[in-house]
C-alpha positions in Angstrom: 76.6 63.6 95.0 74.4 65.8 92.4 76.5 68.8 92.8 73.4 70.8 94.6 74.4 72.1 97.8 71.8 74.3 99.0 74.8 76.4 101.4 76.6 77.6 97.8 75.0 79.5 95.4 76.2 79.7 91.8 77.6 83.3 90.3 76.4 84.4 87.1 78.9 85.9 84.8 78.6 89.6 85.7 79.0 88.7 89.0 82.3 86.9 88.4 83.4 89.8 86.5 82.6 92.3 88.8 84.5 90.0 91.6 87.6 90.0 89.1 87.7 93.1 88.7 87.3 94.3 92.7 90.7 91.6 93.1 92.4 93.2 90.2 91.6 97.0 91.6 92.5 96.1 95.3 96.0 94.5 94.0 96.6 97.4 92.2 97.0 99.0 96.0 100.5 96.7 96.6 101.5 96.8 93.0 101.7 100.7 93.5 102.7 101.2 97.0 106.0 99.2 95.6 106.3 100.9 92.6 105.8 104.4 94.2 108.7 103.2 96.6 111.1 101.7 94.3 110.8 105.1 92.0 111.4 107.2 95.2 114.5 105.2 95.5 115.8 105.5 92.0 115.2 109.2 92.0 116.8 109.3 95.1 119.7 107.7 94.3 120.1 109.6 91.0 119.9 113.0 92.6 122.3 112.1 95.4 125.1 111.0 92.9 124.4 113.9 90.6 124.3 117.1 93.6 126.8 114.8 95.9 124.2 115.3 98.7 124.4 111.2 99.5 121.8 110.1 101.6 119.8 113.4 101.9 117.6 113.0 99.0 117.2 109.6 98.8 115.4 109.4 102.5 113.7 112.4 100.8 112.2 110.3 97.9 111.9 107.2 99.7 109.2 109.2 102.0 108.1 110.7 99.3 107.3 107.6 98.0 106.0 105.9 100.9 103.5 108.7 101.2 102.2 108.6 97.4 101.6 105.1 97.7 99.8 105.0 100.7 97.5 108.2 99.1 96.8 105.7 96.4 96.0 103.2 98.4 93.5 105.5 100.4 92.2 106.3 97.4 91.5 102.9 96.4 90.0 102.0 99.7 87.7 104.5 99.7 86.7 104.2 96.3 85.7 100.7 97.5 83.9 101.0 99.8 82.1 103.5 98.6 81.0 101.7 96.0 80.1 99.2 98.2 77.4 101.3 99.9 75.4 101.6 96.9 75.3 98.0 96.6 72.2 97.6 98.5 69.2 94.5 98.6 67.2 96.8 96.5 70.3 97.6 93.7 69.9 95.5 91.0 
């Protein structure tokens, strides 16, 4: 085999880095719906023990959190796609 299969093309380097950097922004989406969560939690948690109101404002945060992280993630999906549309034939 001479390594040229004419079904594969071969990615230059900005290419590469563009596709590294589209895997790194869409992770981003799990690494903050999580975090978002987890910090609803904690504040949640915190509150309760402090006011004695136990598990009113942690269901509080928790949806609280569950709703900024999927607004991120929104975000994120939309600014990728919309990036995508510019990426025509013609775009260079």
């Amino acid at each position: 085999m001479n390594g040229n299969n004419p079904g594969h093309r071969i990615m230059d380097n900005r290419e590469k880095k563009k596709m590294y950097l589209t895997v790194a922004d869409l992770s981003t989406m799990g690494i903050a719906m999580v975090l978002c969560i987890l910090l609803g939690l904690a504040a949640g948690f915190y509150l309760d023990r402090t006011f004695g109101t136990e598990p009113i404002l942690t269901l509080l945060f928790i949806f609280g959190g569950i709703l900024a992280g999927f607004r991120i993630m929104y975000k994120t999906y939309m600014r990728f796609f919309s990036e995508g549309k510019s990426d025509g034939p013609d775009h260079k």
